[in-house]
VEXBAVEX-762229 format. One line per 10 residues: number of its first residue (from 0); for each residue x, y, z of C-alpha. Coordinates in steps of 0.1 Angstrom, whole numbers, plus 5000, padded with zeros to 4 digits. Example, Ala and Ser with C-alpha at 12.3 -4.5 7.8 and 13.67 -1.06 7.14 Angstrom:
0 = 5123:4955:5078 | 5137:4989:5071 .
//
This chain:
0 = 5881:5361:0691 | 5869:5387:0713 | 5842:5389:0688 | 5830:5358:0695 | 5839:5359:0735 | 5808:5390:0733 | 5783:5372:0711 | 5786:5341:0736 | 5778:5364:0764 | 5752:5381:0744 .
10 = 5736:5343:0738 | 5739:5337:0774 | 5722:5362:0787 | 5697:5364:0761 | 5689:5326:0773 | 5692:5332:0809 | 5666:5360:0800 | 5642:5340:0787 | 5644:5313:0810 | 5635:5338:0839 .
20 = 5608:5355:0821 | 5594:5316:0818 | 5597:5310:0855 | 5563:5298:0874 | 5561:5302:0909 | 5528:5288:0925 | 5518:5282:0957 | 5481:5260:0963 | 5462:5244:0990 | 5426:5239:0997 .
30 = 5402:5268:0998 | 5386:5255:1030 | 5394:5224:1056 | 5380:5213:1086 | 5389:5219:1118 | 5413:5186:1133 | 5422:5173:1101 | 5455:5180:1082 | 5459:5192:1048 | 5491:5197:1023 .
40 = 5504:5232:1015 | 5525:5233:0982 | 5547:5254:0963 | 5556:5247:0927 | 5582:5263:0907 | 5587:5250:0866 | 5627:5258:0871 | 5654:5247:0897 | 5654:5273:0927 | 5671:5274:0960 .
50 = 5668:5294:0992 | 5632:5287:0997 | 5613:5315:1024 | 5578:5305:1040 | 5566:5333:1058 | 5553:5323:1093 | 5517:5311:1099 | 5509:5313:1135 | 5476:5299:1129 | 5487:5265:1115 .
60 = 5510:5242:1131 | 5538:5227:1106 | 5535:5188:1113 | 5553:5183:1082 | 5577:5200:1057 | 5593:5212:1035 | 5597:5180:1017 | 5611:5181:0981 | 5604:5166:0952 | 5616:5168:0914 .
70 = 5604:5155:0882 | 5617:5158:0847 | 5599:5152:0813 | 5609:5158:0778 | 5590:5156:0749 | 5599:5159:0708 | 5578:5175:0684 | 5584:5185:0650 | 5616:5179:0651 | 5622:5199:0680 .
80 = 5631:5184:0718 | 5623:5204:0748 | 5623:5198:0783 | 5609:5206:0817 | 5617:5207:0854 | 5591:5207:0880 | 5602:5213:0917 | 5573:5210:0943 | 5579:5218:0979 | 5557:5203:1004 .
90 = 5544:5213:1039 | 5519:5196:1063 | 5492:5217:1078 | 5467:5215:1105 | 5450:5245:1117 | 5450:5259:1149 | 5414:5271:1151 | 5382:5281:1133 | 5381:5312:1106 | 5392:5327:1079 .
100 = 5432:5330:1072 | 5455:5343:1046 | 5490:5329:1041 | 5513:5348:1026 | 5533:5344:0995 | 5567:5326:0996 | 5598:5338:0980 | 5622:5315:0961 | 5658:5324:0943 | 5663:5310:0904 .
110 = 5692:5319:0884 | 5701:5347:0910 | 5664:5362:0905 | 5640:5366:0930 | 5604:5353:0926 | 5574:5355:0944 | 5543:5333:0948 | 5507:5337:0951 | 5490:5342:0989 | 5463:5323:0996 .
120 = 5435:5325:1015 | 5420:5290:1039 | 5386:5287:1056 | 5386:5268:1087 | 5350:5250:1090 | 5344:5235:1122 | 5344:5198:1130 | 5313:5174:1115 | 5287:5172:1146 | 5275:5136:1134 .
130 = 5299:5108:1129 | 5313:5091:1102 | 5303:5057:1114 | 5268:5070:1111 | 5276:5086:1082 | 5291:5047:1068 | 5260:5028:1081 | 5233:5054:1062 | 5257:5045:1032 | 5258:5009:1034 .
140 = 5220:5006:1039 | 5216:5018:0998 | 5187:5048:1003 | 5200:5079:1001 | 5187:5105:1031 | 5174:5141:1020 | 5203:5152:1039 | 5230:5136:1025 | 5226:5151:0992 | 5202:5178:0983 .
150 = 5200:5213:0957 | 5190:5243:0977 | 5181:5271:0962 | 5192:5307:0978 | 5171:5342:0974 | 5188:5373:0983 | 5155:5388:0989 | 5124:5384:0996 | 5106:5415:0998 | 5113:5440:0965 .
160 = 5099:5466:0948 | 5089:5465:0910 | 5121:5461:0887 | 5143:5459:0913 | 5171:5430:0907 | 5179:5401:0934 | 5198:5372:0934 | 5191:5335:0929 | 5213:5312:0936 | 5211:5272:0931 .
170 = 5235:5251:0952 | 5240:5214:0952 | 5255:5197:0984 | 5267:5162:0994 | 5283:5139:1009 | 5283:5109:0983 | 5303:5104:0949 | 5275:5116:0929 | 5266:5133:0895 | 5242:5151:0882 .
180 = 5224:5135:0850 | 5193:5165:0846 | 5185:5197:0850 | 5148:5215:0853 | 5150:5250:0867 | 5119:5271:0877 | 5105:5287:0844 | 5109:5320:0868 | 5067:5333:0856 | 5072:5369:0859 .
190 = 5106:5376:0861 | 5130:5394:0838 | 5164:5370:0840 | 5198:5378:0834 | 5225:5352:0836 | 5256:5350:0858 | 5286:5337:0836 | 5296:5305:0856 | 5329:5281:0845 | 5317:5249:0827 .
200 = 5335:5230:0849 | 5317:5230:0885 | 5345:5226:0912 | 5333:5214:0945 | 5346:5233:0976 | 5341:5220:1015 | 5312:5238:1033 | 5300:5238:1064 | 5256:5235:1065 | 5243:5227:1095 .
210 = 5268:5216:1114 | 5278:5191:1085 | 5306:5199:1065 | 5297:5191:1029 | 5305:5198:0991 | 5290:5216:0974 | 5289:5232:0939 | 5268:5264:0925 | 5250:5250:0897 | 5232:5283:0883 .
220 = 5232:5320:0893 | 5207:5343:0879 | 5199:5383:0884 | 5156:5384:0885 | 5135:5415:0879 | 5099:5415:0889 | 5079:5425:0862 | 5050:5435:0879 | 5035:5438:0916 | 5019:5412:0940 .
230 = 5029:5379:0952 | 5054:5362:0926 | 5063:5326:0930 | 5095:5308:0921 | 5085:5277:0910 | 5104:5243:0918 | 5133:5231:0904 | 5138:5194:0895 | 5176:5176:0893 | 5182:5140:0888 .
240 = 5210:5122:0904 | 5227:5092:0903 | 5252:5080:0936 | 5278:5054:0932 | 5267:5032:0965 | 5287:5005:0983 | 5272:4976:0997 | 5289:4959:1021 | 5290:4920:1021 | 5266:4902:1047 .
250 = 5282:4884:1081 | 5316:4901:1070 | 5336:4911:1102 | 5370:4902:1086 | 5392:4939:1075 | 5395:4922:1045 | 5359:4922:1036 | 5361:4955:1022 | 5380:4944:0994 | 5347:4924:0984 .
260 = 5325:4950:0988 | 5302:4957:0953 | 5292:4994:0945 | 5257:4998:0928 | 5242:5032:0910 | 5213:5044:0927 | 5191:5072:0915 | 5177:5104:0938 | 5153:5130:0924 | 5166:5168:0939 .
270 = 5137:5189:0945 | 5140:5229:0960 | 5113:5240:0970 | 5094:5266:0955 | 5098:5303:0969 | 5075:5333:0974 | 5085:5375:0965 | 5067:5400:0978 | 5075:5424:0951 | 5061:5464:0960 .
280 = 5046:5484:0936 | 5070:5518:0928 | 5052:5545:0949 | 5030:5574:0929 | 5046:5606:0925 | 5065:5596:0892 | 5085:5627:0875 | 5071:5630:0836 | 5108:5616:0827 | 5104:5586:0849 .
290 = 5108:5549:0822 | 5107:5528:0849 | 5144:5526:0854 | 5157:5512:0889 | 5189:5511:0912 | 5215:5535:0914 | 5226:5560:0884 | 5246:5591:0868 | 5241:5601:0834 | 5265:5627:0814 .
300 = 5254:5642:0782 | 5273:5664:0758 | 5273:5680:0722 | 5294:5676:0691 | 5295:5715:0687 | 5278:5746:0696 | 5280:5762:0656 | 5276:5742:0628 | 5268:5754:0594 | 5233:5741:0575 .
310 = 5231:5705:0566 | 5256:5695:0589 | 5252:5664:0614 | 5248:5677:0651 | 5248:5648:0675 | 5240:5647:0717 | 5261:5620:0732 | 5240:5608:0767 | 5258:5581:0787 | 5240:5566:0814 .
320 = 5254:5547:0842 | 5245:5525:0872 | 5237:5495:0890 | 5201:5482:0882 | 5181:5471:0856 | 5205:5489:0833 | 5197:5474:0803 | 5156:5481:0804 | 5161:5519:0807 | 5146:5538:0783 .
330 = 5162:5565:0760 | 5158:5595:0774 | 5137:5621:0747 | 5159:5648:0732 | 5136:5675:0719 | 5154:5689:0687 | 5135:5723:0675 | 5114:5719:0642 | 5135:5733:0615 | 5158:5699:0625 .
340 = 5158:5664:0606 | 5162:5645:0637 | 5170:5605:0635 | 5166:5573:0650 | 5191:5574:0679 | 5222:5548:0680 | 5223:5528:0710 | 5257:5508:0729 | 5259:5490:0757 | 5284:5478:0779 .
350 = 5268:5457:0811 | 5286:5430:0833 | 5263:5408:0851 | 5280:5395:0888 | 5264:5387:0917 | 5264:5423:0932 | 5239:5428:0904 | 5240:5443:0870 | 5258:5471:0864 | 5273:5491:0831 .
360 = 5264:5517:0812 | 5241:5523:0779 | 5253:5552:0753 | 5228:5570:0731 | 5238:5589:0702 | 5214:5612:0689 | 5219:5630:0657 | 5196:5659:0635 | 5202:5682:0608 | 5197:5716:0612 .
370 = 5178:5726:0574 | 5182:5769:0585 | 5204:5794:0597 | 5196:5807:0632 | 5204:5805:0668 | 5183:5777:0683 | 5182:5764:0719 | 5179:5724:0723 | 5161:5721:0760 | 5177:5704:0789 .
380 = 5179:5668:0788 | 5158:5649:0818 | 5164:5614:0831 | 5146:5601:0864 | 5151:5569:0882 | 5139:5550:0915 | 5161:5549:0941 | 5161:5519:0960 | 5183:5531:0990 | 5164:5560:0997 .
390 = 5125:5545:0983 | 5123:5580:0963 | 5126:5589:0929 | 5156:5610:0916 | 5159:5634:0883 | 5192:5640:0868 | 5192:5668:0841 | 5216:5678:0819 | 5220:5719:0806 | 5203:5734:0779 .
400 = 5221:5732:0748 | 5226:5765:0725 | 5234:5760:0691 | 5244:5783:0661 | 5232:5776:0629 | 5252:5791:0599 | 5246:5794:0563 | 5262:5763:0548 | 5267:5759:0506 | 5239:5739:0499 .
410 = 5214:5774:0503 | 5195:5760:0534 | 5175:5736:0510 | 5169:5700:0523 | 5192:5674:0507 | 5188:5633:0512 | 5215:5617:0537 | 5225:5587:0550 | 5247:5583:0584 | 5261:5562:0608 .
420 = 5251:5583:0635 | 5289:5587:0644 | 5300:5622:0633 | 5294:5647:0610 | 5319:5632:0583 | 5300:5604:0577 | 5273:5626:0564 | 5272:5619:0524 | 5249:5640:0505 | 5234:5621:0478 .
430 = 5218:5650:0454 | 5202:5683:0450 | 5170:5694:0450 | 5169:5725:0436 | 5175:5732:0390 | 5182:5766:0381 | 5160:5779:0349 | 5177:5780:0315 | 5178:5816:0301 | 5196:5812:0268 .
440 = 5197:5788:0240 | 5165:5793:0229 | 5141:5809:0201 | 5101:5821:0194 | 5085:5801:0162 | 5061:5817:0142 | 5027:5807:0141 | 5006:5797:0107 | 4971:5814:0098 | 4950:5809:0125 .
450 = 4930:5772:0115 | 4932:5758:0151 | 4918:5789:0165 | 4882:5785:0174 | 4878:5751:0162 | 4865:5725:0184 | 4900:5705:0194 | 4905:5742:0204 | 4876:5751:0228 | 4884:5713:0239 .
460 = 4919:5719:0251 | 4903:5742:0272 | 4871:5722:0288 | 4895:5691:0293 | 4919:5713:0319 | 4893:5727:0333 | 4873:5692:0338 | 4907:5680:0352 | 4914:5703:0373 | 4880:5705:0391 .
470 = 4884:5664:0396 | 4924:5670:0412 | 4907:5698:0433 | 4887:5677:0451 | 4912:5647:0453 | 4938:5673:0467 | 4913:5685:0491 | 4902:5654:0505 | 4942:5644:0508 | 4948:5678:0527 .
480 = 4923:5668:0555 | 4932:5631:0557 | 4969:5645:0566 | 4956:5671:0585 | 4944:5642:0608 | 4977:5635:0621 | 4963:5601:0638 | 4950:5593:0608 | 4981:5588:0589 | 5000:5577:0616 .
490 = 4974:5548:0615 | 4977:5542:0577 | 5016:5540:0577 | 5016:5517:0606 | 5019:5485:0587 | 5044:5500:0566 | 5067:5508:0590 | 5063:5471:0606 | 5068:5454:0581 | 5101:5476:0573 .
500 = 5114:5467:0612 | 5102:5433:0606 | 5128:5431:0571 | 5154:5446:0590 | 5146:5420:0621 | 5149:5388:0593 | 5181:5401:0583 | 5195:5398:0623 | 5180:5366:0618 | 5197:5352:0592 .
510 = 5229:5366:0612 | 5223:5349:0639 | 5219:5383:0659 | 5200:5369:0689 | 5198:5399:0711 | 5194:5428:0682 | 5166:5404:0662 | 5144:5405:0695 | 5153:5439:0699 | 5139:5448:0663 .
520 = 5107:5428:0667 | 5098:5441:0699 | 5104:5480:0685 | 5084:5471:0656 | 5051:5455:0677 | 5055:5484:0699 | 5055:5511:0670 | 5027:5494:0652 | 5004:5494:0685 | 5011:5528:0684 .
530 = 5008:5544:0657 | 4976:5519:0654 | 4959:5528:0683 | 4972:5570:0681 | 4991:5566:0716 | 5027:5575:0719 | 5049:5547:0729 | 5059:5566:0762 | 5024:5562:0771 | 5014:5525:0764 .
540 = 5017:5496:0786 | 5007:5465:0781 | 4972:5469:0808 | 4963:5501:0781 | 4971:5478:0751 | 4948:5455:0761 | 4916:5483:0770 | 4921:5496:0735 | 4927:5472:0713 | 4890:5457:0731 .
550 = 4874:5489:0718 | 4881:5488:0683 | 4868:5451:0685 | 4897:5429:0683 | 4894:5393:0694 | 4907:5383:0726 | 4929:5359:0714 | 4944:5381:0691 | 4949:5404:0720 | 4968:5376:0739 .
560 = 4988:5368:0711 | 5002:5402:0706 | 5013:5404:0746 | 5027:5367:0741 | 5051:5378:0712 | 5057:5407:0735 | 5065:5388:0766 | 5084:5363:0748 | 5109:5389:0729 | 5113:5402:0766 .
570 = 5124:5371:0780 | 5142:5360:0757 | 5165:5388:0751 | 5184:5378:0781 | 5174:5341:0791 | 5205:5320:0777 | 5208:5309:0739 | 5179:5305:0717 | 5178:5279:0693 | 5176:5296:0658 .
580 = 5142:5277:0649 | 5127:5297:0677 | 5135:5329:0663 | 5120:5316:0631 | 5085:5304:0646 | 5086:5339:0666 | 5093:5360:0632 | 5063:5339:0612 | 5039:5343:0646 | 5046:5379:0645 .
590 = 5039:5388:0608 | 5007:5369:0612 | 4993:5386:0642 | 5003:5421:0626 | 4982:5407:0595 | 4955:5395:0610 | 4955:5431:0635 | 4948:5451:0601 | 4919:5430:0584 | 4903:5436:0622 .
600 = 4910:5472:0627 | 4902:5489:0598 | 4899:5530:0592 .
//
């Protein structure tokens, strides 16, 4: 018995338990109302609760409240019947004056618990300045005036320098039951964009504009970064709407005419108008580590280890971090010394675009393999940025890095690898290069009587090496200068390694990897350019592109379709998603310009 006595206490708690930790307590009102109108407060708890405490709100008067109300509702799925109480208390509000006011969170008892709600916070907007019986006659005569319902858009700034981000913001407002049926935004000509993550759902809000208090919804937010100097226009944006209209019946004078009334759909094309950036060129004076990076940043950079034994992975983590065009930076260059088999670095990013800006970080993993024993010294790591606070530029530098090389195993020789650029585990030696001679096992043969000596096959095994040799001489020589002509064979690989990016970018492709495919197109138009034209990439733009691709005698229009591919991958990177058939048409116009840039430029 007594058993049972604890196991029904045990059940009972376990229940009251769960019913607390299922307990909703939330309070809600309007985020803003105008000033001489009343408006409900509410607080809703999913759970019978007594002993209900309103903080006070000197900035409201109480007209009405607390009124209380319940509902029930029980539903039966699967066999299963469940069931749920909804208490909502009620207050009436009317504010006292204009501003901005925070009420504070309730407190309410259930089950002996104590719960809390959510504060809120109320905008007071003053009164309309215009009536609403003009407001019903404007109606009523079925044209809809510009300022009744319009889309404005909203720039942050108007005077920037090169790269740096501003915001654009496009906001409808209105006073009719309307909706939105199409949307043109500006192509933004210029401009880098990165989208602001908005809810699907536009909720309206109360806003005061002119002395007209109105709703209004943000349709789009974007970040834009001025891709070069000069005058930059934002072109204009085009919406369609359609209002819901009522037209009042002729002669009517009776209060019951309004029950007669007939509502008609009218159309209204939005227009914002278009908008001008001055956008500054970044002043002269740029440090040699300068990429163009913008805004505000740190960097931190650090090594895997200071000794390390032959063919072993070293790898240099640099993270860089900041507010800006963060993810345009450019890797910073890592100079590993020459007895090092250094690697394509492996690049992360974390960014989160809000209307502050963008701002995250981008981590680059650099990895080599040291081939020799010895004490080398990797040289300090420089990154330099503009700063837009103080209009100068800034170099952050990381210490010199000394490394101890020790005889590994292997004997120092140089061994194929593959790696994740991770850690030195993931290093997987995949054979050996070096076969010792065999010195046993083996035995001297007599020769016969001499009939091969002096005869002609003789004297001919001699003249055909000799012949050979002479011919491979040559050959050899002729290879030795060609390579000696760095340029040269940076020049005849360059197709090679384009078309390798350009397999690696149909792969992304095929995955669906919007970001990483443009990524891998772009690296592969920029590392065929340069190793095409003999200019590092550090060093070419796309004004110096142009100049020298004109010397070697390419066509303009091949010129311009190179930069098009080039400004398109840009864009598109971070304009909202692609539809896969563009990524298709892009890969196909890419491969064709690189083919028709060799049969031009030949060497």
């Amino acid at each position: 018995m007594r058993k049972l006595i604890c196991l029904f206490i045990l059940m009972l708690t376990v229940g009251v338990a769960m019913r607390a930790a299922d307990v909703t307590f939330k309070a809600s009102a309007p985020q803003a109302v105008v000033m001489g109108e009343q408006f409900r407060l509410t607080f809703t708890v999913n759970a019978e609760g007594k002993d209900l405490r309103v903080q006070e709100m000197p900035d409201f008067d109480v007209l009405m409240g607390p009124s209380q109300s319940t509902s029930y509702s029980s539903s039966w799925v699967n066999g299963k019947s469940t069931s749920e109480t909804t208490v909502t208390y009620t207050y009436v509000l009317m504010p006292k004056k204009e501003g901005t006011f925070n009420i504070a969170p309730a407190t309410l008892k259930v089950s002996g618990s104590n719960y809390s709600s959510n504060g809120l916070v109320i905008k007071v907007l003053p009164a309309d300045k215009k009536g609403k019986q003009e407001a019903e006659t404007t109606t009523a005569s079925g044209a809809i005036s510009n300022d009744r319902l319009f889309v404005k858009m909203d720039v942050s700034k108007r005077s920037v320098f090169e790269q740096e981000g501003f915001l654009v913001t496009f906001k409808v407002y209105s006073l009719e039951n309307f909706a939105i049926s199409g949307l043109k935004y500006p192509e933004f000509e210029g401009f880098l964009v990165q989208e602001i993550e908005l809810p699907q759902e536009k909720q309206l809000t109360l806003e005061n504009y002119n002395g007209r208090n109105y709703q209004s919804a943000v349709m789009r937010q974007v970040i834009l970064y001025p891709q070069r100097s000069g005058k930059l226009t934002i072109g204009s944006g085009k919406f369609d709407a359609v209002v819901k209209v009522r037209m009042q019946q002729a002669g009517g004078g009776s209060i019951f005419d309004s029950f007669f009334d007939s509502y008609r759909d009218v159309s209204k094309v939005l227009t914002t108008p278009p908008a001008t950036i001055d956008v500054k060129a970044l002043p002269s004076g740029k440090p040699a580590s300068f990429s163009g990076a913008v805004g505000t940043f740190s960097m931190a950079a650090d090594i895997s280890s200071d000794k390390v034994k032959t063919d072993e992975a070293v790898t240099i983590k640099v993270k860089i971090t900041g507010n800006g065009n963060v993810k345009l930076v450019k890797n910073p260059e890592v100079v590993f010394p020459n007895d090092f088999d250094a690697y394509d670095p492996k690049v992360e990013m974390d960014i989160k675009t809000t209307t502050a800006g963008v701002s995250g970080s981008k981590t680059i993993e650099y990895m080599a393999i040291p081939r020799y024993a010895g004490d080398f010294e990797i040289p300090a790591i420089a990154f330099s940025y503009f700063d837009i606070k103080s209009g100068s530029y800034k170099t952050i530098k990381s210490e010199p890095y000394k490394l101890h090389v020790e005889q590994g195993k292997g004997g120092g020789g140089s061994s194929p690898v593959v790696s994740n650029f991770s850690n030195k585990e993931s290093v997987k030696y995949l054979g050996k290069d070096i076969r010792y001679l065999k010195t046993k096992g083996f035995s001297f043969i007599e020769g016969g009587d001499g009939i091969f000596f002096g005869s002609f096959m003789y004297i001919l095994c001699y003249i055909v090496p000799a012949i050979l040799f002479i011919v491979f001489f040559f050959i050899y020589r002729k290879q030795v200068k060609e390579n000696a002509d760095i340029a040269l064979v940076r020049t005849k690989k360059a197709n090679k390694m384009a078309v390798r990016r350009l397999k690696n970018a149909g792969k992304l492709m095929k995955e669906n990897k919007k970001e990483e495919f443009y990524d891998e197109v772009l690296r592969a138009l920029w590392g065929y350019l340069s190793d095409k034209l003999s200019i590092s990439q550090s060093d070419l733009t796309k004004d110096n592109v142009e100049t020298e691709l004109a010397k070697y005698g390419v066509d303009e229009s091949l010129t311009n379709e190179f930069l098009d591919i080039l400004n398109t991958c840009e864009f598109a990177r971070y304009a909202p998603s692609q539809a896969s058939d563009a990524m298709d048409k892009l890969y196909e116009l890419t491969v064709d310009a690189i083919g028709k840039m060799e049969n031009t430029i030949k060497k």
